[in-house]
N, C-alpha and C positions, 0 to 999 in steps of 0.2 A: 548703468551702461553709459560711455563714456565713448564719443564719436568723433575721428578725425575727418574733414569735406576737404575735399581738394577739387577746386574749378581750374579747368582747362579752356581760356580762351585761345581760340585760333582767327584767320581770315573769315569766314563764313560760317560760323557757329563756336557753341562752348558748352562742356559737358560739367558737370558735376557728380563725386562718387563721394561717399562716406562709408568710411571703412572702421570696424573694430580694432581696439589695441592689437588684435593677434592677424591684422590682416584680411580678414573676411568681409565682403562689401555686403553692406547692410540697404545702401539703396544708389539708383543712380537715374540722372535725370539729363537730356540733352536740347536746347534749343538752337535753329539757324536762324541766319539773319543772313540780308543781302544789302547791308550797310555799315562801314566802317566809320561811321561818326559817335564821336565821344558818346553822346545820349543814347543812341543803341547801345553800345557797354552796357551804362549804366542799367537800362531798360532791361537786359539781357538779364544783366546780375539779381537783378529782385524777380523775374519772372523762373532761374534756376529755383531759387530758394521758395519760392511762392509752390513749385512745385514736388519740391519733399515734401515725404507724408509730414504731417505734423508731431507726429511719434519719433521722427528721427530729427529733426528740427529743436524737440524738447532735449535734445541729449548730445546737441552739437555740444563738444568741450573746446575745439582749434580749426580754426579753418588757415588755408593758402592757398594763395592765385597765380598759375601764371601764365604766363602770355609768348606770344612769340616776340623773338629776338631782334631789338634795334626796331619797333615799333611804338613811335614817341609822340608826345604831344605836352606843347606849353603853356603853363597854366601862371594865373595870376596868384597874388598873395594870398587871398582866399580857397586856391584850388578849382577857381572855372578856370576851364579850357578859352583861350584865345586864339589858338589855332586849332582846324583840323589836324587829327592824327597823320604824321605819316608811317606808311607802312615798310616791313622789314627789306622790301624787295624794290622801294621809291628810289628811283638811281639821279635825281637831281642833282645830290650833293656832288655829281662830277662836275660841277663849275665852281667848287672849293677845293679840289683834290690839291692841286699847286699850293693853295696856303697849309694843308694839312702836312703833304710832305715835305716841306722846309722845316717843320716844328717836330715831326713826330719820328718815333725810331723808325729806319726802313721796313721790319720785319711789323708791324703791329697792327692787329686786326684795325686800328681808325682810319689804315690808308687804303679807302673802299671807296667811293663812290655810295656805298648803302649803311656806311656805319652811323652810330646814333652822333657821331661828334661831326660828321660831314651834314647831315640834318643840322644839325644845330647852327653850324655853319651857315649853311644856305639860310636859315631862317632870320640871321641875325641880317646879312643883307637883302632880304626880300621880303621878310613879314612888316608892315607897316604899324604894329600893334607889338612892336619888338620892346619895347622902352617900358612895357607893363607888366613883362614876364620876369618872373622871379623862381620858378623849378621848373626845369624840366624833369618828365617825366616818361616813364616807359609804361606801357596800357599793366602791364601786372601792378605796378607802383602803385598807378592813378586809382585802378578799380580796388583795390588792396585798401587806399586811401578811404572810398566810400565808408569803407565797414568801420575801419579804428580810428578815423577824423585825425591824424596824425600828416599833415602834407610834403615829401620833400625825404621821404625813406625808400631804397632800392635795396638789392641784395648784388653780390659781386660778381654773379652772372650774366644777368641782364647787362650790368653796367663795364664788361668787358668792350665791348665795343664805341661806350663812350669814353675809354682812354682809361677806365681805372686799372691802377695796380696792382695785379689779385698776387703778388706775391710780396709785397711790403704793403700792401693793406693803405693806401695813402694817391690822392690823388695826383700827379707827376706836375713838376712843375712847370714842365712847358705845354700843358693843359692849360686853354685858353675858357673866360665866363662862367670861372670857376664858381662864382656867387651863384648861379643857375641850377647848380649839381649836385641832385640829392645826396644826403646821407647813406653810405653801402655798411650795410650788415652783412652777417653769415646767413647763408638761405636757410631757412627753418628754424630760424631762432625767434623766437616771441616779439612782437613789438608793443599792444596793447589792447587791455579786453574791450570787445564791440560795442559800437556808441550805444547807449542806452536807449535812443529814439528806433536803430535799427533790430535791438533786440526787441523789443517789446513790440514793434513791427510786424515779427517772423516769429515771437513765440522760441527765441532761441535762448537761453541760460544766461543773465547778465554778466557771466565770469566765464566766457568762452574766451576765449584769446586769438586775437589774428596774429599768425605768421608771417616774416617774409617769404615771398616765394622767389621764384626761379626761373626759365625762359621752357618753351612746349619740348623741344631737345633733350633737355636736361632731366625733366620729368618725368618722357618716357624712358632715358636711360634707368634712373631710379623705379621706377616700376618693375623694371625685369630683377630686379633684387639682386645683380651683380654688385659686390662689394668686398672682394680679392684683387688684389694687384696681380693683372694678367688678363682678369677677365672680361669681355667683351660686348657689346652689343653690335649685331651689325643688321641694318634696316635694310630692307629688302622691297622698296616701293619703288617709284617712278625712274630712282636713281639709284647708285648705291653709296650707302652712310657707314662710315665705322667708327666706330667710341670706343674709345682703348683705357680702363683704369691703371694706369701707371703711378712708381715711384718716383718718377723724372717727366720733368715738363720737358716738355718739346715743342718749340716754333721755327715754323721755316716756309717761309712765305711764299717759298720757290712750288712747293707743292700745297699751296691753302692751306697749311698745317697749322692749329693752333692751340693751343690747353686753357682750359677752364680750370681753374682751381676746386677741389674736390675735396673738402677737408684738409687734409693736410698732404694728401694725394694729389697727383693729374689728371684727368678727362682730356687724353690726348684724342684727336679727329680726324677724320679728311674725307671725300665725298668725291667722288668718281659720276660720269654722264652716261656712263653703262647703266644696265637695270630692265625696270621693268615695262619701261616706255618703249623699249627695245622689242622686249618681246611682240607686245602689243601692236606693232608695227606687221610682224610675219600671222600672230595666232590669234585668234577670239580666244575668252576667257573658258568657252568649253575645251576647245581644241586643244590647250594648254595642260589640264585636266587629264583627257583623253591619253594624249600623246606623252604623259611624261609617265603616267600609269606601265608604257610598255617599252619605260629606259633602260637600261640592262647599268645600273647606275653604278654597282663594281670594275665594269670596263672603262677606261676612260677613251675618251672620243678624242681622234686623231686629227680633226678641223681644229685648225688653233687661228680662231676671229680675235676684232676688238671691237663688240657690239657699243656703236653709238649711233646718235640720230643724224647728226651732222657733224662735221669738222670739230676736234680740238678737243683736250681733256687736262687735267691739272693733278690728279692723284688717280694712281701712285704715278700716271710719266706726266709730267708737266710738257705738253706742246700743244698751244693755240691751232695748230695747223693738221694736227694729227687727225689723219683720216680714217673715217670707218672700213673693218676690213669685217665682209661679208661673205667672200667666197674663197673656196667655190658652194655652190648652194648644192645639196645632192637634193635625186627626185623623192628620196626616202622623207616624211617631213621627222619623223622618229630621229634620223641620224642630225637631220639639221637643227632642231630642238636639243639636241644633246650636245653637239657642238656649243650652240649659245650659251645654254647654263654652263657646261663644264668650262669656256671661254671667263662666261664671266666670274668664276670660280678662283681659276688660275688669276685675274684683276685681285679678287678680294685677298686672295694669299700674297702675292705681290703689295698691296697695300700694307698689309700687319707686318710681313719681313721691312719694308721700308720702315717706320715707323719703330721697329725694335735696330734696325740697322742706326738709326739715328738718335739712340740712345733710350728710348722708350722700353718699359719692362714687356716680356717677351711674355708671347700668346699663351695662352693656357686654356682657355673653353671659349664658348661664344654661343649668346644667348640671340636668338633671330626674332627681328620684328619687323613689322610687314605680311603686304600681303602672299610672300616670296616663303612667307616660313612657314605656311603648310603645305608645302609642296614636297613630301619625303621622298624623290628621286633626287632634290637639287640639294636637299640637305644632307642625303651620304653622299654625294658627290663633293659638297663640299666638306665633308668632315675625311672625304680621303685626299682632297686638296690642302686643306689646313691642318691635318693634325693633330687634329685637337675632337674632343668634343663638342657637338655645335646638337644644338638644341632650342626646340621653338620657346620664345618668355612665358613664361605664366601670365605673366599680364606685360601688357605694353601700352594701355591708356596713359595720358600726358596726367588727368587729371587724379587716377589713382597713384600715379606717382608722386602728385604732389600734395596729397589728401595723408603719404606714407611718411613723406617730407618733414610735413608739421607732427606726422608722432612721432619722430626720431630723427630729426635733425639730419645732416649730410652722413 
């Protein structure tokens, strides 16, 4: 028996799954934490592993880590941390945006405020402990590093937002501390078997092999086992997310558009402030339940909203100022709940035509993750909004994604 783990760190916990060659999870273990310092990782990672049985532990063959996106921290030549982590969503780096866009293409995900090269930025003038750093790294990296003692390896995911090149494979030369910048592999390709002090540790196989991994995004998309040009994932949580597998990249900054390279495919995207924070606002989670039970979900609803929480959205219309249109509200809560979803229906179709309008391979099914995708009034609503087939993922764990990752590569 021969076992792929794939650990899912997030903000406030990380899960662990190991799955059989044919996909079946064989065991899965989750811990939280309410601490974002390097040493929790670490802590986090041996206490996952401490808690597989020991039976599945004897038959790990590959493990991979990952983490979320543009979450870094700089370590010295040996791999201790000299700075705390910053996290994906730390917007310091907007007192470097000015040196980034002088240097960088206008369209490129580094000109953020929260990318990993605006961190790095801000670290180089404000960490005092700057002169001793030798990798940066992103938290999949660093903890990845744990397992294979290998320091200064990333994958070309993660390291999209620190400026690299995911389509000439090569750092850009007007990428500044360059000496800083780990090495980008292909995600799920082998890097090397687990230090021998950490197997005999865990009781794990001295010829298990760690992989690189990949960002919590990226994960989940590879978990729903979409792997047709066309096909889709679209997340259905707080906001709404769309992951497009395309033949053609697509960047356009005008609507946060950008692609991840996918084997030799796109991972086209873009993320709307519509969703389910939306809902949340008019319904409790029974009421939601209740009330979408008695949608008449073949008729489509004549209320055409643009459910946000506050001003402004960027995909599919890009305008800071765009205001939420809520009414009119009828007293029926039935019709006004079918308004919202079906509203924000018409949002996700409107997203995938843009996206194919701008060169992107055109929709063809759509696999839903979230908590939006057991709700079967809002999913034949939108499968007669889009077109297509839309159907809930079989799996949407970040960490069985990336447990899938290490047995089969991108």
């Amino acid at each position: 028996m021969h076992l792929s783990l794939g650990i899912d760190f997030g903000t406030s916990g990380a899960r662990a799954i190991a799955i059989h060659p044919d996909g079946k999870i064989e065991a899965q273990t989750a811990v939280s934490y309410t601490s974002n310092l390097a040493q929790t990782w670490s802590e986090t990672l041996w206490q996952l592993l401490r808690n597989l049985p020991e039976a599945v532990r004897n038959h790990l063959d590959r493990i991979a880590i990952n983490g979320t996106s543009s979450t870094v921290l700089l370590c010295d030549r040996s791999g201790c941390p000299i700075t705390e982590p910053l996290l994906y969503n730390d917007a310091r780096g907007v007192s470097v945006l000015e040196r980034i866009r002088a240097i960088a293409p206008a369209d490129h995900p580094v000109v953020s405020s929260t990318s990993t090269l605006a961190k790095l930025l801000w670290w180089q003038e404000n960490c005092e402990d700057f002169s001793q750093a030798r990798y940066l790294l992103h938290q999949a990296d660093w903890l990845a590093f744990q397992l294979h003692g290998q320091c200064g390896i990333s994958d070309y995911h993660n390291s999209l937002k620190l400026g690299y090149d995911v389509e000439h494979f090569n750092y850009p030369s007007w990428l500044p501390l360059q000496e800083l910048l780990p090495i980008v592999q292909e995600p799920g390709s082998a890097i090397a078997p687990i230090q021998s002090s950490i197997a005999r540790a865990f009781n794990i196989p001295a010829d298990c092999r760690i992989h690189v991994g990949t960002t919590d995004s990226i994960a989940a998309f590879i978990a729903s086992r979409a792997s047709t040009s066309g096909e889709a994932v679209t997340s259905l949580g707080s906001t709404l997310v769309l992951k497009l597998l395309s033949d053609t990249r697509i960047d356009d900054a005008r609507y946060g558009i950008y692609s991840h390279r996918f084997g030799k495919r796109w991972l086209v995207g873009g993320a709307s402030n519509t969703g389910g924070a939306v809902l949340k606002q008019f319904f409790t989670t029974e009421e939601l339940i209740e009330l979408s039970d008695r949608i008449s979900a073949s008729q489509e609803s004549p209320l055409d909203y643009y459910p946000l929480l506050k001003p402004g959205d960027r995909f599919p219309i890009n305008d800071p100022e765009l205001m939420p249109r809520l009414e009119p509200q009828p007293l029926d809560r039935v019709e006004f709940l079918h308004g919202l979803l079906e509203s924000m229906a018409r949002i996700e179709a409107q997203g995938y035509r843009l996206l194919e309008s701008l060169g992107a391979t055109p929709l063809k099914q759509v696999f839903t993750a979230g908590g939006g995708a057991k709700n079967s009034a809002w999913t034949a609503i939108r499968h007669r909004q889009l077109g297509v087939s839309v159907s809930e993922a079989v799996q949407t764990e970040a960490a069985y994604g990336t447990a899938y990752l290490a047995l089969e590569g991108i």
